[in-house]
VMD Tcl script that builds the backbone (N, CA, C; Angstrom):
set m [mol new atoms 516]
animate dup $m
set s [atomselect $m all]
$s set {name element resname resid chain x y z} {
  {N N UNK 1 A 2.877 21.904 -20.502}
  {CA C UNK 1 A 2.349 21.117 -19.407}
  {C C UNK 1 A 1.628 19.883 -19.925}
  {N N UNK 2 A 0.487 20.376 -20.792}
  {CA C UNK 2 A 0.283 18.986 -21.615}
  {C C UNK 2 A 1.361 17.585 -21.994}
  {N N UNK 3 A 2.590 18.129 -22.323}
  {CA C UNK 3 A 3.307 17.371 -23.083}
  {C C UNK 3 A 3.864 16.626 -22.036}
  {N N UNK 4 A 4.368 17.114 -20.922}
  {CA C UNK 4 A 4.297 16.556 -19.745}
  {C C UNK 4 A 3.844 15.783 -19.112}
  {N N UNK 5 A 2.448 15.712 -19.295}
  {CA C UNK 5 A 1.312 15.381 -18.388}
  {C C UNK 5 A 1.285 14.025 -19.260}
  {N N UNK 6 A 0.891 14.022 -20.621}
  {CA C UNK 6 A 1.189 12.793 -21.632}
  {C C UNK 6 A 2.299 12.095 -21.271}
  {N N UNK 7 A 3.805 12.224 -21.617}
  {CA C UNK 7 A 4.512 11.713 -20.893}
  {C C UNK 7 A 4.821 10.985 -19.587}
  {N N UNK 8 A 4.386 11.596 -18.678}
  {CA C UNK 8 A 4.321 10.573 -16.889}
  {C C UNK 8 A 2.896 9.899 -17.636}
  {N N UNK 9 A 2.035 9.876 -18.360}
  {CA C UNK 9 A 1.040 8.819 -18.486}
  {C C UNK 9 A 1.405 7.712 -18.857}
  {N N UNK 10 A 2.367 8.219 -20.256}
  {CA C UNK 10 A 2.531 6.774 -21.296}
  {C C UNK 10 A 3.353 6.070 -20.225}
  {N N UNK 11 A 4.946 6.876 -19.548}
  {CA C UNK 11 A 5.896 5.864 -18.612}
  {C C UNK 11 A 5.203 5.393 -17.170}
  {N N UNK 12 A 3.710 6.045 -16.959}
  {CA C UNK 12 A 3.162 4.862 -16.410}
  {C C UNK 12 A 2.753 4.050 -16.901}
  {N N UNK 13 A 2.109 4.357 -17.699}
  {CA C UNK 13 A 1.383 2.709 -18.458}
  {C C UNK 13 A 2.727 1.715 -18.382}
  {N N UNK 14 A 3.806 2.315 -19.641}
  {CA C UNK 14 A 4.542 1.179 -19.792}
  {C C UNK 14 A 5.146 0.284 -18.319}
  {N N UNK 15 A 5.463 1.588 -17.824}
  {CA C UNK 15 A 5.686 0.391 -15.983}
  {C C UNK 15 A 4.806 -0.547 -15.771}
  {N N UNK 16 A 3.857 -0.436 -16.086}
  {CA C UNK 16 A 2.439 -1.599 -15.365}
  {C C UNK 16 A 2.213 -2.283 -16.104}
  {N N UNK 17 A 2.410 -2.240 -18.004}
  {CA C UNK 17 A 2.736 -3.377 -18.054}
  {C C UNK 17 A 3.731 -4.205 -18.219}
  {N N UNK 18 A 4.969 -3.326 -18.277}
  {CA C UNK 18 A 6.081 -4.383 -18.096}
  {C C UNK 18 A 6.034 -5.027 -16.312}
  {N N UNK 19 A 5.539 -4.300 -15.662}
  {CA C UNK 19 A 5.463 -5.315 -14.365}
  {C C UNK 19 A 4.262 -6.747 -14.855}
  {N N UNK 20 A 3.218 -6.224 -15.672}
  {CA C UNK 20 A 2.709 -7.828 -16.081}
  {C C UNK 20 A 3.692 -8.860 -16.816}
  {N N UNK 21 A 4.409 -8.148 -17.323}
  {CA C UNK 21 A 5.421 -9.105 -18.290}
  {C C UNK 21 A 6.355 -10.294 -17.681}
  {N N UNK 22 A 6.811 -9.162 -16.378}
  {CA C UNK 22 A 8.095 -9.821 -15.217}
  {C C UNK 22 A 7.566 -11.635 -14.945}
  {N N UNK 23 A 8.442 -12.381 -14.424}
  {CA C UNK 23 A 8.485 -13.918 -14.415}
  {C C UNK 23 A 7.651 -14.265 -13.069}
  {N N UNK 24 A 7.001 -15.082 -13.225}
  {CA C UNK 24 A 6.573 -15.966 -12.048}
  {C C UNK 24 A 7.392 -15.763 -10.938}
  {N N UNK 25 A 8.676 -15.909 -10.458}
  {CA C UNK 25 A 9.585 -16.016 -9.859}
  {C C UNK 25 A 9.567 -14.556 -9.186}
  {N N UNK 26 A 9.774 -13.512 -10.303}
  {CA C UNK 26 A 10.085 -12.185 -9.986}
  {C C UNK 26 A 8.520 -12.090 -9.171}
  {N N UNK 27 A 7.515 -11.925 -9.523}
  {CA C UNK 27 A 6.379 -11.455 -9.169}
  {C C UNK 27 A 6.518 -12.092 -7.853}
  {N N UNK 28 A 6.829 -13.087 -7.740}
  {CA C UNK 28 A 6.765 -13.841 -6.198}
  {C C UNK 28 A 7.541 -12.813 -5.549}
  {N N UNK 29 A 8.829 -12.981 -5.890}
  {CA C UNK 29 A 9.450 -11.693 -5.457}
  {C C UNK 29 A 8.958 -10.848 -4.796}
  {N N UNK 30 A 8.563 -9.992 -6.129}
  {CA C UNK 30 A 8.098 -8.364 -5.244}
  {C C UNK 30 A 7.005 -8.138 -4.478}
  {N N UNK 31 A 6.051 -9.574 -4.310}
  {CA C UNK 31 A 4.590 -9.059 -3.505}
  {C C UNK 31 A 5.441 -9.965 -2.051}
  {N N UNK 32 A 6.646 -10.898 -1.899}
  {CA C UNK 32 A 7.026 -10.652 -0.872}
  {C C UNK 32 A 7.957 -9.755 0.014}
  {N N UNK 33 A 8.510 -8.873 -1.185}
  {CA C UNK 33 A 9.017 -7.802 -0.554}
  {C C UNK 33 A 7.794 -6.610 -0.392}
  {N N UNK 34 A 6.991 -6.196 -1.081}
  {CA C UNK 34 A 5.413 -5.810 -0.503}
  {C C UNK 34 A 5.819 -6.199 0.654}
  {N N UNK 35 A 5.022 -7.261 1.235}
  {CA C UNK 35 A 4.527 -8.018 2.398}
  {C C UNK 35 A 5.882 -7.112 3.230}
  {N N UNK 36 A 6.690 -7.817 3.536}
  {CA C UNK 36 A 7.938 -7.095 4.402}
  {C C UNK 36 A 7.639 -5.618 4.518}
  {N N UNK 37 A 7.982 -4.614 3.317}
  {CA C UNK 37 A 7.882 -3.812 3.423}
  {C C UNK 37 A 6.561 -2.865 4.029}
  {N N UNK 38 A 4.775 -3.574 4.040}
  {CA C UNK 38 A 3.905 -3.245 4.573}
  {C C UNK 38 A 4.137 -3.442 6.450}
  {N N UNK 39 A 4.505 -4.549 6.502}
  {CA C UNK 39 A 4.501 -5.371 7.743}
  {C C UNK 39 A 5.388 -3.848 8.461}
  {N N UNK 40 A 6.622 -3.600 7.703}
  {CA C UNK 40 A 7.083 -2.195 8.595}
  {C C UNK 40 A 6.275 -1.053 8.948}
  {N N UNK 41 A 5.398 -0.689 7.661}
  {CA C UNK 41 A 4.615 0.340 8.350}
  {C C UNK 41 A 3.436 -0.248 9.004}
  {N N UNK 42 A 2.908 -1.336 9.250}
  {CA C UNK 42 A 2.067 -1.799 10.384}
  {C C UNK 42 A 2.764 -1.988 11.647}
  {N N UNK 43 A 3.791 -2.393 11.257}
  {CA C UNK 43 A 5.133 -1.978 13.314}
  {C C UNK 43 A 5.440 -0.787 13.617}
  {N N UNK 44 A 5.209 0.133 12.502}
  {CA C UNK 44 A 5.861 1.744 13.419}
  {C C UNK 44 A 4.754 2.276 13.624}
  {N N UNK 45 A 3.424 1.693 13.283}
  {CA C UNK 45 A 2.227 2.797 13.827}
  {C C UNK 45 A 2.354 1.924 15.364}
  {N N UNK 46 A 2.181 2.937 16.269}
  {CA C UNK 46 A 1.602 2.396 17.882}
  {C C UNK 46 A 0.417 1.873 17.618}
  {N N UNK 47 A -0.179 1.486 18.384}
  {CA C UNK 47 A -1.822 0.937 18.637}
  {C C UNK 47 A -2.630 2.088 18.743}
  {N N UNK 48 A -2.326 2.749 19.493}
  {CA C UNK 48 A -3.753 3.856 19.055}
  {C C UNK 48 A -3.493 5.070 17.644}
  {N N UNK 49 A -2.337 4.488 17.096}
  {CA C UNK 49 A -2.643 5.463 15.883}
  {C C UNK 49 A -3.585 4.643 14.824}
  {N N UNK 50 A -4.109 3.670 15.178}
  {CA C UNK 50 A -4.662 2.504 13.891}
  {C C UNK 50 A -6.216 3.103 13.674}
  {N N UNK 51 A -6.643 3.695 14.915}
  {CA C UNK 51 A -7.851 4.586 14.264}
  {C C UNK 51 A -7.670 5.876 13.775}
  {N N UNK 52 A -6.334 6.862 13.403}
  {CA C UNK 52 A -6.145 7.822 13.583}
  {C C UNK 52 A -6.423 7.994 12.092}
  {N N UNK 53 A -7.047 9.201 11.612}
  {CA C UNK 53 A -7.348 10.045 10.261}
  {C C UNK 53 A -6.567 11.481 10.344}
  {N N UNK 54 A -5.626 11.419 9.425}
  {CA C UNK 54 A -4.939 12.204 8.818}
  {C C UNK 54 A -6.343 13.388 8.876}
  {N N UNK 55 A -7.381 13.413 8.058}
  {CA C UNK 55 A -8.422 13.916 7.973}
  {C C UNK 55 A -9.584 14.032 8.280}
  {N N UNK 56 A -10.337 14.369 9.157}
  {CA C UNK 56 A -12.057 13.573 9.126}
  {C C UNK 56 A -12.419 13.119 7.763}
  {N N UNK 57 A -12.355 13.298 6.648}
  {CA C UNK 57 A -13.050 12.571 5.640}
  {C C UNK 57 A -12.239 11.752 4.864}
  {N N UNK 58 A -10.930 11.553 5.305}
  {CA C UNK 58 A -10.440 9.982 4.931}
  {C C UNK 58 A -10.312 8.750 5.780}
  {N N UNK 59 A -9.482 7.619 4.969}
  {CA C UNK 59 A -10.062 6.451 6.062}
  {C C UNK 59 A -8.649 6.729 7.077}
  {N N UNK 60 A -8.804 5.515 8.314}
  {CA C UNK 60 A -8.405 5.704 9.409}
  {C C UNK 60 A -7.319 4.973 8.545}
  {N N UNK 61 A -5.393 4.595 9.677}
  {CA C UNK 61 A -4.305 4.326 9.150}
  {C C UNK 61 A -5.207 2.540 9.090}
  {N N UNK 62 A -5.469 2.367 9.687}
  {CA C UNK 62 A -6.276 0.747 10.054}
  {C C UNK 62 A -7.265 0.367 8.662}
  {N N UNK 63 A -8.110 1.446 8.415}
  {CA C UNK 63 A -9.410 1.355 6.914}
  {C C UNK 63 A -8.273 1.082 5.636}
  {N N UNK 64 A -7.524 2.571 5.889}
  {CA C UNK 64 A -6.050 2.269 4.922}
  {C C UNK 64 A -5.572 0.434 4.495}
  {N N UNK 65 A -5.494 0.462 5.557}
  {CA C UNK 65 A -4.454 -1.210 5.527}
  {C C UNK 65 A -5.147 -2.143 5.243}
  {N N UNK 66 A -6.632 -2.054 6.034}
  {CA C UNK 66 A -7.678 -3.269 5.546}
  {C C UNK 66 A -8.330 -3.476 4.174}
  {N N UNK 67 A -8.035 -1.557 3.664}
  {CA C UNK 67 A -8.735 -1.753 2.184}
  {C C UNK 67 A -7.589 -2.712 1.323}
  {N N UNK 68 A -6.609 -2.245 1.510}
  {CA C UNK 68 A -5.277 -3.010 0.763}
  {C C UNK 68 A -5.921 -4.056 0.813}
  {N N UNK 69 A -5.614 -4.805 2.103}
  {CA C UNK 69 A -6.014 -6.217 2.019}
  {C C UNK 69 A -6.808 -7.155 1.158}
  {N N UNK 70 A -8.081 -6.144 1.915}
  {CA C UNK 70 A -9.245 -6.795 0.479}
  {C C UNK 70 A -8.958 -6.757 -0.784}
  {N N UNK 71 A -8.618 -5.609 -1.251}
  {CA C UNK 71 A -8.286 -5.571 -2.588}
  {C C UNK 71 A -6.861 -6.699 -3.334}
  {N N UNK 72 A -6.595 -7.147 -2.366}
  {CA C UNK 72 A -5.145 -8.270 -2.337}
  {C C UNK 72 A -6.124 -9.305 -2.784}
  {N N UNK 73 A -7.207 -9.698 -2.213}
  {CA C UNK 73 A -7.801 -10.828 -2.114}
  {C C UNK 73 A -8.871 -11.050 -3.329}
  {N N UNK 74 A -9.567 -9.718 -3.841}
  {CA C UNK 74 A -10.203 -9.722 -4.709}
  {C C UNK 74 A -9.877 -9.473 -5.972}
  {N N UNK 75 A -8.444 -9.010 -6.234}
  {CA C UNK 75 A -7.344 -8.753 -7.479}
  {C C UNK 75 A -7.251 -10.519 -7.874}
  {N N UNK 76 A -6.634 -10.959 -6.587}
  {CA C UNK 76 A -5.749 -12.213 -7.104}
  {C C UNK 76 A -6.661 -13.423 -7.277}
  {N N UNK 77 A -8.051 -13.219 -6.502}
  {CA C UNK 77 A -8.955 -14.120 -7.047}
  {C C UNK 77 A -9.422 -14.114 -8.311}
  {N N UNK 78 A -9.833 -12.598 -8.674}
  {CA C UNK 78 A -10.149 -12.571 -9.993}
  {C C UNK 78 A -9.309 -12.956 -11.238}
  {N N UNK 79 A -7.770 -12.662 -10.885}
  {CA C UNK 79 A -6.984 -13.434 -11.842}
  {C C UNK 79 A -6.780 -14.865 -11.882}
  {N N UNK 80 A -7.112 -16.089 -10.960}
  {CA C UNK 80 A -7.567 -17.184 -11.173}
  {C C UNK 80 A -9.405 -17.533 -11.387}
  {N N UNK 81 A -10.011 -16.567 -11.980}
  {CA C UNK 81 A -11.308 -16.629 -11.699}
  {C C UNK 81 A -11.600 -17.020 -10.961}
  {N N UNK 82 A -11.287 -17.163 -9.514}
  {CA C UNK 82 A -12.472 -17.890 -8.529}
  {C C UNK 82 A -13.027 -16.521 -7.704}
  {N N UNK 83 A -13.824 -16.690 -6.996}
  {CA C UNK 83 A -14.384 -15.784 -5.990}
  {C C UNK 83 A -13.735 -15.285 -4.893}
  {N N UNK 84 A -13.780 -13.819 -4.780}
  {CA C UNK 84 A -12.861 -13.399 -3.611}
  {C C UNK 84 A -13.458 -14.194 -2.302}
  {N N UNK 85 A -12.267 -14.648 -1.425}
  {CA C UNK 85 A -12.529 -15.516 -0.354}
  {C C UNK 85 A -13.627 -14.176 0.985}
  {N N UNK 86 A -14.043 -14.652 1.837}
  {CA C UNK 86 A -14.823 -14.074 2.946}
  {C C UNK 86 A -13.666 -12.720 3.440}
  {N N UNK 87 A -12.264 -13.297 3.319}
  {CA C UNK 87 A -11.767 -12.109 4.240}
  {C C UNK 87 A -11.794 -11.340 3.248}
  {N N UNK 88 A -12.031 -10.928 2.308}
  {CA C UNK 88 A -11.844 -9.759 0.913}
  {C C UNK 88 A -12.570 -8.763 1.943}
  {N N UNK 89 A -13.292 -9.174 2.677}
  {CA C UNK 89 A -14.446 -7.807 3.209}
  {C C UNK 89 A -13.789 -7.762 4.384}
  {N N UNK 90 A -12.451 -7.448 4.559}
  {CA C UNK 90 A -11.589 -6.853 6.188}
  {C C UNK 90 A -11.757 -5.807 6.380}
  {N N UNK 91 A -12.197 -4.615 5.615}
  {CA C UNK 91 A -12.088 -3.240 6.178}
  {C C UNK 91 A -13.787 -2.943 6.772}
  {N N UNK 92 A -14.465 -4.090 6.392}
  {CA C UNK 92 A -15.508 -4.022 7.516}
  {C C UNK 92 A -15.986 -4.885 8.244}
  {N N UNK 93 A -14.926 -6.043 7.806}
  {CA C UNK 93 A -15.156 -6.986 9.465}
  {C C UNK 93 A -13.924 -7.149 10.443}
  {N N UNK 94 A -12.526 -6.716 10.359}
  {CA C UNK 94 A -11.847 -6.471 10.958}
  {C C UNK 94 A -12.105 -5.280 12.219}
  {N N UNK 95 A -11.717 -5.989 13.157}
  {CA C UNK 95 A -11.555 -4.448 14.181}
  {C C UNK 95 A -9.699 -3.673 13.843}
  {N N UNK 96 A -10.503 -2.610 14.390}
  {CA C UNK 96 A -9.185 -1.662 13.544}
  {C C UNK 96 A -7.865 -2.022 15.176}
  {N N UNK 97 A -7.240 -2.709 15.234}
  {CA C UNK 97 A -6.275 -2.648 16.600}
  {C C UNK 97 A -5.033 -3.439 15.691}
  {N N UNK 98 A -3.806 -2.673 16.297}
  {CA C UNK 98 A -2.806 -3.172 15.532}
  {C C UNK 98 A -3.165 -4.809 15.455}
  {N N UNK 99 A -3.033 -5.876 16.343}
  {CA C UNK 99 A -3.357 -7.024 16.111}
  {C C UNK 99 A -3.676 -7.786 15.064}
  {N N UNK 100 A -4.831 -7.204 15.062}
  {CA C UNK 100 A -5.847 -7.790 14.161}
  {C C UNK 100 A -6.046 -7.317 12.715}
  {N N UNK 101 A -5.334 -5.746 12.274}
  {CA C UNK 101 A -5.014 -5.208 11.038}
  {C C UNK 101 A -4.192 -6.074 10.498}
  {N N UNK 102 A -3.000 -6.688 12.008}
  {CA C UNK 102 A -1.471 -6.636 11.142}
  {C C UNK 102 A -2.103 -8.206 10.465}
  {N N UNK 103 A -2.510 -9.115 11.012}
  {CA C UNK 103 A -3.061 -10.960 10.490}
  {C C UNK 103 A -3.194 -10.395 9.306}
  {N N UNK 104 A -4.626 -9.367 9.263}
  {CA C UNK 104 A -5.121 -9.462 8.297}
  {C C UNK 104 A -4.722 -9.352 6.845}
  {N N UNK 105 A -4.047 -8.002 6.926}
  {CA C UNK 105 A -3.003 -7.665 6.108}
  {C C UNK 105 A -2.104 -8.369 5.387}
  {N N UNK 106 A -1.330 -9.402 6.549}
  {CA C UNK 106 A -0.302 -10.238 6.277}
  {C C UNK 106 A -0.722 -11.533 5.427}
  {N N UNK 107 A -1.430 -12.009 6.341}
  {CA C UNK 107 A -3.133 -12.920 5.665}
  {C C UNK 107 A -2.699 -12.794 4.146}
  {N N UNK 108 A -3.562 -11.826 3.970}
  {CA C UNK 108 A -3.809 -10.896 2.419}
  {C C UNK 108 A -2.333 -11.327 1.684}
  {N N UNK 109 A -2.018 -10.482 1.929}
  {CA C UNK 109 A -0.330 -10.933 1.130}
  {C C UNK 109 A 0.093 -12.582 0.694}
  {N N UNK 110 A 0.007 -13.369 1.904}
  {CA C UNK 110 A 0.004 -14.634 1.814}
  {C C UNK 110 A -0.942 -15.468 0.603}
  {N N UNK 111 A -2.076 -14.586 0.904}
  {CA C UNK 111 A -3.070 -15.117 -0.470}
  {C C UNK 111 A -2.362 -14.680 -1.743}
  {N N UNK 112 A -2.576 -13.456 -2.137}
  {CA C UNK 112 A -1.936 -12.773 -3.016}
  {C C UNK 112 A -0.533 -13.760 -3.766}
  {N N UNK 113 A 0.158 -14.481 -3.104}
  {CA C UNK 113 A 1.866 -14.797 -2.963}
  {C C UNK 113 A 1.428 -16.362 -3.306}
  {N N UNK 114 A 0.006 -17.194 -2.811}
  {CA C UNK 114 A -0.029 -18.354 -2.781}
  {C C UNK 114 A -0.645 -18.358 -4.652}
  {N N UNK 115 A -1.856 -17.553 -4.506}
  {CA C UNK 115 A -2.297 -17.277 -5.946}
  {C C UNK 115 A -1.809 -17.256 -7.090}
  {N N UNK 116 A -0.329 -16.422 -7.073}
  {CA C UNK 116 A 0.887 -16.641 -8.177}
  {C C UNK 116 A 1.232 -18.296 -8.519}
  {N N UNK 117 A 1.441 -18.329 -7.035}
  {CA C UNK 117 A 2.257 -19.788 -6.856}
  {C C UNK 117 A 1.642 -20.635 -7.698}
  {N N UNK 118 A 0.250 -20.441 -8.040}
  {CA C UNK 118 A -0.569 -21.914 -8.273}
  {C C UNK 118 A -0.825 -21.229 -10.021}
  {N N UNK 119 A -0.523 -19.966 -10.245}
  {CA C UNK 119 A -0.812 -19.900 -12.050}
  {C C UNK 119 A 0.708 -20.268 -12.681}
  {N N UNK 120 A 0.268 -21.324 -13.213}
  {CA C UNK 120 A 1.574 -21.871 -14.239}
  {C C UNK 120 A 2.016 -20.545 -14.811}
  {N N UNK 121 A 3.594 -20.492 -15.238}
  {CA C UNK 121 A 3.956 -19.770 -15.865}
  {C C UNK 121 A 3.618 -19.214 -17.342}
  {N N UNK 122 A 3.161 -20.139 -18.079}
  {CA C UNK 122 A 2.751 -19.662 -19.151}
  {C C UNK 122 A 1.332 -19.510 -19.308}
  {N N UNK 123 A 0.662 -19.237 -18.270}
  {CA C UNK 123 A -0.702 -18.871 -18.107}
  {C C UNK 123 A -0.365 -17.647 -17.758}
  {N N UNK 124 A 0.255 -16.188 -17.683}
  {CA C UNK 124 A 0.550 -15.333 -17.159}
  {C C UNK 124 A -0.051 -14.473 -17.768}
  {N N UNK 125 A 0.000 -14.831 -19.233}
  {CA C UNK 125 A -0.615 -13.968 -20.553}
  {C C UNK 125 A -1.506 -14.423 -20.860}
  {N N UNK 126 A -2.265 -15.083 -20.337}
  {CA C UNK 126 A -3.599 -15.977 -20.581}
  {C C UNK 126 A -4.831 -14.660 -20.000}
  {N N UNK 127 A -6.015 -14.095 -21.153}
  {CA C UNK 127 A -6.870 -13.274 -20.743}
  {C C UNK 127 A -7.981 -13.517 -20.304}
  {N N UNK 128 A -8.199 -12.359 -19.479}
  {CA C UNK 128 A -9.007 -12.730 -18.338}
  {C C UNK 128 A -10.265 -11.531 -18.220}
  {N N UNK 129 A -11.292 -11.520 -17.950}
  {CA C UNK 129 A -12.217 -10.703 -17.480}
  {C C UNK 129 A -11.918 -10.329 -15.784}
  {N N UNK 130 A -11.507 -8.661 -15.596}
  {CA C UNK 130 A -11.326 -8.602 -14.549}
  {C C UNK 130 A -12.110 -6.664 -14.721}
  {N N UNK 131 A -12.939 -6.469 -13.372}
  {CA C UNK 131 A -13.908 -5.479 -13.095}
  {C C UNK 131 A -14.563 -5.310 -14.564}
  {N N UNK 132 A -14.806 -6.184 -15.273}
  {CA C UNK 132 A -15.298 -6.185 -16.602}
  {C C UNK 132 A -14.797 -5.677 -18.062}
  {N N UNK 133 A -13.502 -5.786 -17.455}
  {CA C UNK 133 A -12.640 -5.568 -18.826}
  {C C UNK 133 A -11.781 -6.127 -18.931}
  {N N UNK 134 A -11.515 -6.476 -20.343}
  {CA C UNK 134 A -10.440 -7.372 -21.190}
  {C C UNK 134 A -8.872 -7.367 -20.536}
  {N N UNK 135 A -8.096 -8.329 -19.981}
  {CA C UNK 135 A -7.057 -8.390 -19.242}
  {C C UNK 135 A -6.166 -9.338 -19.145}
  {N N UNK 136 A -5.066 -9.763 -19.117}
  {CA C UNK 136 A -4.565 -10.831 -18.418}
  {C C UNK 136 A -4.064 -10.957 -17.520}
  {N N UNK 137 A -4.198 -12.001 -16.909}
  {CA C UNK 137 A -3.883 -13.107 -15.310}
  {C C UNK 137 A -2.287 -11.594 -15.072}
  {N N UNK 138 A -1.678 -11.733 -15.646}
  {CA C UNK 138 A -0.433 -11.455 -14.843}
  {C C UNK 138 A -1.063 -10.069 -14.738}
  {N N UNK 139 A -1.282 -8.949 -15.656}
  {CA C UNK 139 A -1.518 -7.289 -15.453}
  {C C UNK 139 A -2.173 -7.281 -14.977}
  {N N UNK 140 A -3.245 -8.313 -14.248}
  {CA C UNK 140 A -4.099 -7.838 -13.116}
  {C C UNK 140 A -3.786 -7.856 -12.091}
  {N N UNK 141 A -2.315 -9.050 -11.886}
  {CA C UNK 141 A -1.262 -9.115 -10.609}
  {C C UNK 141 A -1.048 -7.907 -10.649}
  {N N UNK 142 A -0.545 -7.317 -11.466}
  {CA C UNK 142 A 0.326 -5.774 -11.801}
  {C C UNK 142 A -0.097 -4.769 -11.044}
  {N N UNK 143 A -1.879 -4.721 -11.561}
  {CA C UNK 143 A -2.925 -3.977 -10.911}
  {C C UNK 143 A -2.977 -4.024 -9.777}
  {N N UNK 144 A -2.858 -5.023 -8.822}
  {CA C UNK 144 A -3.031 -5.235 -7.509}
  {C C UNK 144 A -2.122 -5.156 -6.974}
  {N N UNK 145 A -0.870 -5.123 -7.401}
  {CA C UNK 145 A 0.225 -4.604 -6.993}
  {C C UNK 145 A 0.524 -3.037 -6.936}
  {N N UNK 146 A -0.061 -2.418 -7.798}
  {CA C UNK 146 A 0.299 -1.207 -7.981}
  {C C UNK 146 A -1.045 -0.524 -6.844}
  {N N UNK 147 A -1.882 -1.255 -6.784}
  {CA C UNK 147 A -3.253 -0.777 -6.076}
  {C C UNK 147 A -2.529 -0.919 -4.466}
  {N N UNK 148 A -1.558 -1.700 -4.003}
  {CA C UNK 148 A -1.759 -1.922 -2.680}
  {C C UNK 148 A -0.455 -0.673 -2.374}
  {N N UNK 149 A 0.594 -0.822 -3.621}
  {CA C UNK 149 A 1.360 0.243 -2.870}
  {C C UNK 149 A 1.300 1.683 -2.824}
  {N N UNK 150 A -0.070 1.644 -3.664}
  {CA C UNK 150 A -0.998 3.238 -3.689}
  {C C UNK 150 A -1.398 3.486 -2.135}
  {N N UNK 151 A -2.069 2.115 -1.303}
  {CA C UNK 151 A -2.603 2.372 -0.222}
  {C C UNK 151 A -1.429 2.657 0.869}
  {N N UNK 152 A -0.088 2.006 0.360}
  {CA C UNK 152 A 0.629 1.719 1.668}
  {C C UNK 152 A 1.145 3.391 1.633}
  {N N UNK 153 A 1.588 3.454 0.485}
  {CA C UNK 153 A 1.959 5.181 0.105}
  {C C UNK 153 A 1.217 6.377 0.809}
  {N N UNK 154 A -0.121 6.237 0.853}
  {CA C UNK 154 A -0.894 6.447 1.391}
  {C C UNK 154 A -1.012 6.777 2.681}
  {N N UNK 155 A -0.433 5.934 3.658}
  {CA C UNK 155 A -0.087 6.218 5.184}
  {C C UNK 155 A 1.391 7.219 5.280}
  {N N UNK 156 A 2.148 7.185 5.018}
  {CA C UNK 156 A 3.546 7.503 5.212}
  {C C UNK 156 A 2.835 8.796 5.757}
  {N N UNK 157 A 1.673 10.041 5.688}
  {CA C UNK 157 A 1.670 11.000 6.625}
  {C C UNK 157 A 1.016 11.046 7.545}
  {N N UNK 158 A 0.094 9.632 7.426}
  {CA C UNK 158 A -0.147 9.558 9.045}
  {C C UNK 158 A 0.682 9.155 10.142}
  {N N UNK 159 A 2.254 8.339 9.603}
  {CA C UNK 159 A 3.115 8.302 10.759}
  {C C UNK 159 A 3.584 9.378 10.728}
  {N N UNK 160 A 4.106 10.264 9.500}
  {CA C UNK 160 A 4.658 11.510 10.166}
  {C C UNK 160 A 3.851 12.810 10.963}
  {N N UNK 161 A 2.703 12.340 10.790}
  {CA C UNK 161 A 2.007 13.071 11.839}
  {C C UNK 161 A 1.725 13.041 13.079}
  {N N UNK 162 A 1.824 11.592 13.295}
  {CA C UNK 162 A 1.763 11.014 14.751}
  {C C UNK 162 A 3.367 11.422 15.263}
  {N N UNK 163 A 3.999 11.905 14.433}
  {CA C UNK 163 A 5.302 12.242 14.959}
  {C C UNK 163 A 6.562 10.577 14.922}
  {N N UNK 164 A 6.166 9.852 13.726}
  {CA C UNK 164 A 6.901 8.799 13.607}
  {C C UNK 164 A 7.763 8.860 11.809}
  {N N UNK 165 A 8.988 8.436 11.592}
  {CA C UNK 165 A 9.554 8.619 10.773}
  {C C UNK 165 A 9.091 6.876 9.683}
  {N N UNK 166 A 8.814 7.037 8.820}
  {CA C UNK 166 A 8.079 6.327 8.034}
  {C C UNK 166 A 9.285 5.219 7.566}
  {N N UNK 167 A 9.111 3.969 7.631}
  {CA C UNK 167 A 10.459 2.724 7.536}
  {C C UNK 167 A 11.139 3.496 5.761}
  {N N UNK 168 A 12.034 3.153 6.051}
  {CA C UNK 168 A 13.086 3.382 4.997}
  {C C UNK 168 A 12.558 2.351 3.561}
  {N N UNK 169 A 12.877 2.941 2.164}
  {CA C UNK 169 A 12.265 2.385 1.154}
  {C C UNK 169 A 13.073 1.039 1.318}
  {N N UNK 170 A 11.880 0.212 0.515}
  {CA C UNK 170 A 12.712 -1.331 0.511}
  {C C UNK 170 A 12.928 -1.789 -1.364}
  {N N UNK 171 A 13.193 -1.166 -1.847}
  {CA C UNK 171 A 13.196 -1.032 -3.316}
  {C C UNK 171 A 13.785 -2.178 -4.090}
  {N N UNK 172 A 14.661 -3.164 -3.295}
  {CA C UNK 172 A 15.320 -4.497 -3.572}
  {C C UNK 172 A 15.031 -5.408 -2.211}
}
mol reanalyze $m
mol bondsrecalc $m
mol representation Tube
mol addrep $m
């Protein structure tokens, strides 16, 4: 089991950072297929499932989506060093109603997608201080990439609990 357990570690690591490695181009890519692919599971929840908890002590499908967000906003700022913008804090100034999740969300992504846009390509490997450790600009994209489709992953049983079949993978 050990040997196992080592194994799915190292072929995660290496996934995350060969996703830092991938091209300007590609990365644009996949945080706009992200975006698409979130935007589906923000259309198959109804409106009143956006406060709904799988659990009393986890967040609602709405806290879910808004944490993404922020964390979209405060990943990709930190990899251009500037300061996460005001909306970084959506999962507590957003109201939770499909509406106003879905902007936000989408919002988020848009930042995330504009942020790439503006780091030259060969700044990708350029290191960076990010939550206070040694990093570069692109593996912290990586990070925030891998952080948002932790959250989106995350919902797939609150639609099947609400009795909704979760959008089909978008893998290309």
């Amino acid at each position: 089991m050990k040997k196992l357990s080592l194994l799915i570690g190292m072929l995660a690591m290496a996934c995350t950072t060969a996703f830092g490695q991938i091209t300007k181009e590609q990365n644009i890519a996949e945080w706009t297929r992200a975006k698409n692919y979130t935007k589906a599971y923000l259309d198959a929840m109804p409106e009143d499932g956006y406060t709904f908890k799988a659990t009393p002590d986890v967040r609602s499908f709405a806290e879910q989506m808004l944490h993404l967000a922020g964390a979209n906003y405060m990943f990709s700022a930190s990899a251009i060093g500037q300061k996460p913008p005001a909306e970084a804090n959506a999962e507590k100034a957003v109201k939770p109603t499909k509406e106003a999740v879905t902007k936000a969300v989408l919002d988020s992504y848009d930042y995330a997608i504009k942020t790439i846009q503006s780091i030259p390509a060969d700044q990708l490997g350029q290191e960076i201080k990010l939550f206070g450790m040694q990093t570069t600009k692109g593996l912290a994209l990586a990070k925030a990439f891998e952080h948002q489709t932790h959250h989106r992953g995350q919902t797939t049983p609150y639609l099947r609990l609400k009795g909704i079949k979760p959008p089909a993978e978008m893998l290309f």
